[in-house]
C-alpha atoms as one frame of an Amber mdcrd trajectory, in Angstrom:
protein
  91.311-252.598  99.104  94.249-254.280  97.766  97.694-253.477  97.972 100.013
-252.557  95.598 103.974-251.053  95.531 104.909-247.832  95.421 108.069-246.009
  95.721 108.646-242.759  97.475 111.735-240.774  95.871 114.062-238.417  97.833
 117.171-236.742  98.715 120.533-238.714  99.223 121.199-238.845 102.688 116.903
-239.530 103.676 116.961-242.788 102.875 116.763-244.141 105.923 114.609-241.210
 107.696 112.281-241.728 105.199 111.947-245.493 105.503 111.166-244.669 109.045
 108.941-242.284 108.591 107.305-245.024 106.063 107.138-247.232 109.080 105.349
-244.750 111.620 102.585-244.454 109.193 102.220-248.112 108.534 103.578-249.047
 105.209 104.572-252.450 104.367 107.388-254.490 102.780 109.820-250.810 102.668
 113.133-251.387 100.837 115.752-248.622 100.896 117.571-247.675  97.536 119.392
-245.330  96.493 117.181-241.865  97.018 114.308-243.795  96.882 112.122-246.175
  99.373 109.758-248.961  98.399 107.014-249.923  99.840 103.918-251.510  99.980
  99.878-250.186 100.982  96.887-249.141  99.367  95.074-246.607  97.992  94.019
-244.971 101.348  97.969-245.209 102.308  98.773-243.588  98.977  96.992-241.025
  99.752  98.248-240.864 103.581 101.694-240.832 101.966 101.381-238.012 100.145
  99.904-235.641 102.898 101.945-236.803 106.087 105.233-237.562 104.535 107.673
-235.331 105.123 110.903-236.347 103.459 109.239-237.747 100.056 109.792-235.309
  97.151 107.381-237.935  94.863 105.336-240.909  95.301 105.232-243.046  91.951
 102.974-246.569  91.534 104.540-248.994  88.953 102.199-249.948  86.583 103.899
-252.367  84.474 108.064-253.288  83.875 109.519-254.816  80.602 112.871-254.709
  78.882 113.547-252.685  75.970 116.863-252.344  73.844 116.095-249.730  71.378
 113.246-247.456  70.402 111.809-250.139  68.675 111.357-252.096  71.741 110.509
-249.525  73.914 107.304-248.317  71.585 106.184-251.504  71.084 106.552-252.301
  75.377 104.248-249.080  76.055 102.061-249.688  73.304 101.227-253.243  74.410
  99.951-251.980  77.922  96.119-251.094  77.820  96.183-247.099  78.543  92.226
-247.314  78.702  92.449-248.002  82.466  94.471-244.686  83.182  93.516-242.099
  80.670  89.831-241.723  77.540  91.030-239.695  74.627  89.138-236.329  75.922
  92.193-236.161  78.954  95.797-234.781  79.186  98.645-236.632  80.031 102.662
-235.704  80.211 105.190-238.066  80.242 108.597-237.453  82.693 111.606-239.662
  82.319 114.760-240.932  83.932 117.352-242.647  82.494 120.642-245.111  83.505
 121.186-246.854  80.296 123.475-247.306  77.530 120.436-247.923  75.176 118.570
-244.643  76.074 120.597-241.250  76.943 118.528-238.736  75.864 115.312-238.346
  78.104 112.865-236.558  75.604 113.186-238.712  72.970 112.088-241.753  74.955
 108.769-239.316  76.176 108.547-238.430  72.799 108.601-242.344  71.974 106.067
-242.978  74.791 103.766-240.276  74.160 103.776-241.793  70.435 103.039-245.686
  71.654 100.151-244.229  73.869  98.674-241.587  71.307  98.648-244.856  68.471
  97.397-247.253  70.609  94.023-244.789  70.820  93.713-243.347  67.558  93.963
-247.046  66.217  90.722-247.931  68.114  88.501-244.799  67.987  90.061-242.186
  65.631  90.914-239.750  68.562  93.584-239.250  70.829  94.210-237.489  74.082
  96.904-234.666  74.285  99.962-233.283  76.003  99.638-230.891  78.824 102.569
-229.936  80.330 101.330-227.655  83.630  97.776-229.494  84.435  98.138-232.545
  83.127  95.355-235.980  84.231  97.926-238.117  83.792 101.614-238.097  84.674
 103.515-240.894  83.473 107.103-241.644  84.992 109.323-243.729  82.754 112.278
-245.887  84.616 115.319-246.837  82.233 117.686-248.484  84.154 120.134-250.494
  81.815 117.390-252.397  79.711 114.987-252.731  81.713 111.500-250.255  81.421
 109.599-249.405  84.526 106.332-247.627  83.872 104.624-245.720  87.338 101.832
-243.300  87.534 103.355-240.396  89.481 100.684-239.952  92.459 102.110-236.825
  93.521 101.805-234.426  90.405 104.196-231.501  91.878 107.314-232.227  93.741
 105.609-232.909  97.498 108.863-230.226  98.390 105.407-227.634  97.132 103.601
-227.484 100.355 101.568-224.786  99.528 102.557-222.320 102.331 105.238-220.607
 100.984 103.821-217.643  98.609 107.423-215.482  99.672 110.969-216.293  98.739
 114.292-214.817  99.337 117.685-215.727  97.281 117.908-219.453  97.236 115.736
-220.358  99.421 115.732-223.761 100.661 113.674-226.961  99.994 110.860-227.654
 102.020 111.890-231.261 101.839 115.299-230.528 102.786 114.626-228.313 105.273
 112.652-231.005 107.016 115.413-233.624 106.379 117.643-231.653 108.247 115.153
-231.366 111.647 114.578-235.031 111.692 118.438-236.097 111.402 118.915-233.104
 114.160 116.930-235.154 116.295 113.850-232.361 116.457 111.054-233.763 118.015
 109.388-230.651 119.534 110.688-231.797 123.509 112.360-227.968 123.729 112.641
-224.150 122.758 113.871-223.491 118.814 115.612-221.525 116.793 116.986-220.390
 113.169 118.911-217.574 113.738 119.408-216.731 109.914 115.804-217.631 108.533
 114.952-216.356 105.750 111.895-216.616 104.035 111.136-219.224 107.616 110.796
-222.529 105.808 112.804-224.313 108.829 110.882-222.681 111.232 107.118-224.063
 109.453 108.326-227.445 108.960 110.107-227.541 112.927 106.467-226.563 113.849
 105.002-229.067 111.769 107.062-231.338 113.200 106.559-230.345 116.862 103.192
-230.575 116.719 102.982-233.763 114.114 100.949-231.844 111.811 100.551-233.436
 107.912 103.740-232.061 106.194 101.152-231.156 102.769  98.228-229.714 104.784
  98.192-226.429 102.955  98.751-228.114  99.580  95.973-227.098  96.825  96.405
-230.463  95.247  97.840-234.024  94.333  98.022-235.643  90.781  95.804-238.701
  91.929  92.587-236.035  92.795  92.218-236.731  88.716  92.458-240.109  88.737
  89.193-242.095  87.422  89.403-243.964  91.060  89.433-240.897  92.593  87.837
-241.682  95.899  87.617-238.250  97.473  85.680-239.279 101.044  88.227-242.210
 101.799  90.529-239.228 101.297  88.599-236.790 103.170  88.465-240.281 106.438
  92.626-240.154 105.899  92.721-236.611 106.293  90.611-236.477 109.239  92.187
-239.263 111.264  95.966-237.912 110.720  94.352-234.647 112.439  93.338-236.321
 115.196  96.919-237.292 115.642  98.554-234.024 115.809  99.882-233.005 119.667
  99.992-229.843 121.705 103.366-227.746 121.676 104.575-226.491 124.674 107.857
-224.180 123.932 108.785-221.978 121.928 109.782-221.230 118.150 111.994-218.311
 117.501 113.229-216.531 113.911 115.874-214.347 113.707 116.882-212.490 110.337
 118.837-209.596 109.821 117.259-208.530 106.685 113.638-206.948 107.348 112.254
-207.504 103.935 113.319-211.451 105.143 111.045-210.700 107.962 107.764-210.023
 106.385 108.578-212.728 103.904 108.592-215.423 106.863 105.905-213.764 108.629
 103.735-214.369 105.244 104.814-217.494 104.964 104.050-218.231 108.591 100.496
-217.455 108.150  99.654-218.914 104.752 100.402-222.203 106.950  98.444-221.656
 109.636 101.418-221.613 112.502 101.742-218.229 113.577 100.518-219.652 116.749
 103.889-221.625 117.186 106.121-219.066 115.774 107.523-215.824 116.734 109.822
-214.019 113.666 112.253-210.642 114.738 114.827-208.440 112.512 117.372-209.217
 114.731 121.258-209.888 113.969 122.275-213.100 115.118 125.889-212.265 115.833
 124.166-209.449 118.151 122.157-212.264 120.073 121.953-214.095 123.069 120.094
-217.194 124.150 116.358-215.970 125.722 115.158-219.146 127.207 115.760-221.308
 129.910 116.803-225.213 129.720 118.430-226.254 126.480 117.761-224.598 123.082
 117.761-226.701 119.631 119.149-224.364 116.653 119.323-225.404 113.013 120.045
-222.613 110.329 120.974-222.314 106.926 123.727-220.297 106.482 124.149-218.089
 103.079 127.122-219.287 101.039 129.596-217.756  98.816 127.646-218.814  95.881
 124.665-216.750  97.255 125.910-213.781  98.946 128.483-211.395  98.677 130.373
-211.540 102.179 133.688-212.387 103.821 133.319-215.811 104.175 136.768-216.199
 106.920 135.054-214.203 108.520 131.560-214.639 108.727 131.873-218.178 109.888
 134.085-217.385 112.557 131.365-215.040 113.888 129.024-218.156 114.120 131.706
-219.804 116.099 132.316-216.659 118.574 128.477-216.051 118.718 127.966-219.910
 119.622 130.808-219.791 122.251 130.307-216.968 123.646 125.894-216.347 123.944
 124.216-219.732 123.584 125.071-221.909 126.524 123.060-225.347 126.438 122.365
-225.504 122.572 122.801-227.865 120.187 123.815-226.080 117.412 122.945-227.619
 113.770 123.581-225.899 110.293 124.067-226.687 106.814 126.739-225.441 104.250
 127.961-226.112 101.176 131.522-224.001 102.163 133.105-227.335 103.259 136.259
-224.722 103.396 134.705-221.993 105.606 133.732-224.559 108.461 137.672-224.407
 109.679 137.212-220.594 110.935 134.223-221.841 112.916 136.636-222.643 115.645
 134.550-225.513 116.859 134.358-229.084 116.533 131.903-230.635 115.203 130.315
-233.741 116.762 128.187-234.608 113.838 128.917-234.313 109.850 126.313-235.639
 107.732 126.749-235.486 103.984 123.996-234.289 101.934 123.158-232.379  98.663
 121.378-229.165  98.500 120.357-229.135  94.692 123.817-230.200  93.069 125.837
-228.624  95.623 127.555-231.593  98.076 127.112-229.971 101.467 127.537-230.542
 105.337 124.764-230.631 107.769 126.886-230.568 110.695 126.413-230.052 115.140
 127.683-228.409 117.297 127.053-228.964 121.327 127.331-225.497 123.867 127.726
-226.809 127.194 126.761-224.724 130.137 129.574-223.331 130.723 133.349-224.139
 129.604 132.764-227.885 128.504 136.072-228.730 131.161 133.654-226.926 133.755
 131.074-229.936 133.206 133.794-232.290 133.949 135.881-230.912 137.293 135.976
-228.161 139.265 137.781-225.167 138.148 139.066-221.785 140.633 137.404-219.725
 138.411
């Protein structure tokens, strides 16, 4: 099989995580942009992509790249391209844009424009046409504008990879699979000790630690990807891809803990839990995390996701400085990560932080940031005290 480029888009701040990632599974050639990684496989590694990545929110295959000026230009580009090989005039196809151009601004006039060039091109040779379909299309097109020049991809993905198929149960804003798992990698989760997510909602952090812990395919539970429609749809090499990234996954030998003080949370991540096929791993209580203490032994790894004033009524002054005294004064030996968009409310933590990483959580800029408990006072590591 012969190899072709793809890029893999994401989140500002994975660039790098994911380029790694890109390199565990074997990719070639990777190049980091700006929320996106290219790379180089084939169609067996396409596939591999899309089920074991776990910071990829798409995975698109360029198909052809021209330059284009006006609408003019830009039918006459798309119509030139022979859509025979992707697409017969009995399918559905849907046509998703992105734009950085002073030519092009407004994104559903160029699909419009697209879908026209592609609709002509068939109707001029055999009097019929395929037609839109915007929830199950065959065919999703991606159309690249940046400045003047056109990049057409076949999305491989279909539905933002962020849709792992496990989560059938949400609370308020509940955050991105892809995010989520973001966060544990730059955390430095690797599954080598005990867990927790003291705030966790409808328990996306705690599937995707346990997918990570015991290197299980990040979109194992999904129902489907846009290539299964694909006329090169090759479903035993993907069935052989499957199968040997299951042979890879690794025993887990600690423990995963959920906290949230909100039971209806509780049965939410409990659902959730099981529609992924980790309840195994993971152990979810209505418990109040500012009425906590640390359980286990040896050092704990915590990463929550805090609510924030644009979420939840509460005293924010307040609130975070009850993360601070809980921290201090109940979880010895924990590294302590969490992720807020209340760049303000961090101050009445009380802490410092040793890490601040700058990411987005949809548009809002937020803070994944760490915090390290010592055992003990941290001058009691250092010297000896009378205490």
């Amino acid at each position: 099989m012969e190899n072709f480029k793809m890029t893999a888009k994401t989140f500002f701040g994975f660039e790098e995580i994911l380029a790694k990632e890109l390199q565990l599974l074997g990719a070639q050639k990777i190049e980091i942009g700006t929320r996106v990684v290219s790379f180089m496989g084939d169609k067996g590694f396409m596939y591999k992509a899309n089920l074991a990545l776990r910071t990829a929110l798409k995975i698109l295959k360029p198909i052809h790249t021209f330059k284009a000026y006006n609408d003019k230009s830009l039918y006459e580009g798309i119509k030139k391209m022979d859509w025979s090989e992707y697409l017969n005039e009995h399918q559905t196809f849907l046509v998703e844009t992105t734009l950085h151009s002073e030519h092009f601004n407004h994104s559903q006039f160029v699909a419009l424009k697209t879908k026209d060039a592609i609709v002509d091109q068939f109707r001029e040779l055999n009097g019929k046409r395929p037609s839109i379909d915007k929830d199950f299309p065959d065919l999703q097109i991606h159309i690249h504008i940046d400045r003047d020049t056109v990049t057409v991809s076949l999305d491989t993905s279909g539905a933002s990879l962020h849709h792992r198929g496990y989560r059938s149960a949400t609370n308020i804003a509940p955050i991105n699979e892809v995010l989520a798992a973001g966060m544990l990698i730059l955390s430095g989760w690797e599954g080598k000790s005990h867990f927790l997510d003291p705030m966790c909602g409808s328990g996306t952090i705690l599937a995707e630690a346990a997918m990570i812990a015991c290197n299980i395919p990040a979109n194992i539970n999904r129902k489907e990807f846009a290539f299964e429609k694909w006329t090169d749809w090759d479903a035993e090499l993907f069935d052989n891809i499957l199968e040997s990234l299951l042979k890879k996954t690794r025993e887990f030998h600690y423990t995963i803990k959920g906290y949230d003080k909100a039971p209806s949370a509780v049965t939410k991540a409990k659902d959730n839990v099981r529609n992924a096929n980790l309840d195994e791993y993971i152990t979810i209580t209505n418990e109040n995390f500012f009425d906590s203490k640390k359980e286990t032994e040896g050092p704990l790894h915590m990463v929550f996701n805090p609510p924030y004033g644009e979420r939840l009524d509460i005293d924010m002054e307040r609130f975070y400085r009850e993360i601070g005294d809980t921290l201090k004064q109940n979880y010895p030996n924990t590294n302590a990560w969490f992720i807020t968009a209340n760049l303000e409310a961090l101050k009445f933590v009380g802490l410092k932080p040793s890490r601040k990483i700058k990411l987005f959580n949809g548009k809002l800029e937020a803070r994944l940031v760490k915090y390290e408990m010592y055992e003990g006072s941290k001058k009691g590591k250092y010297m000896n005290t009378d205490e």
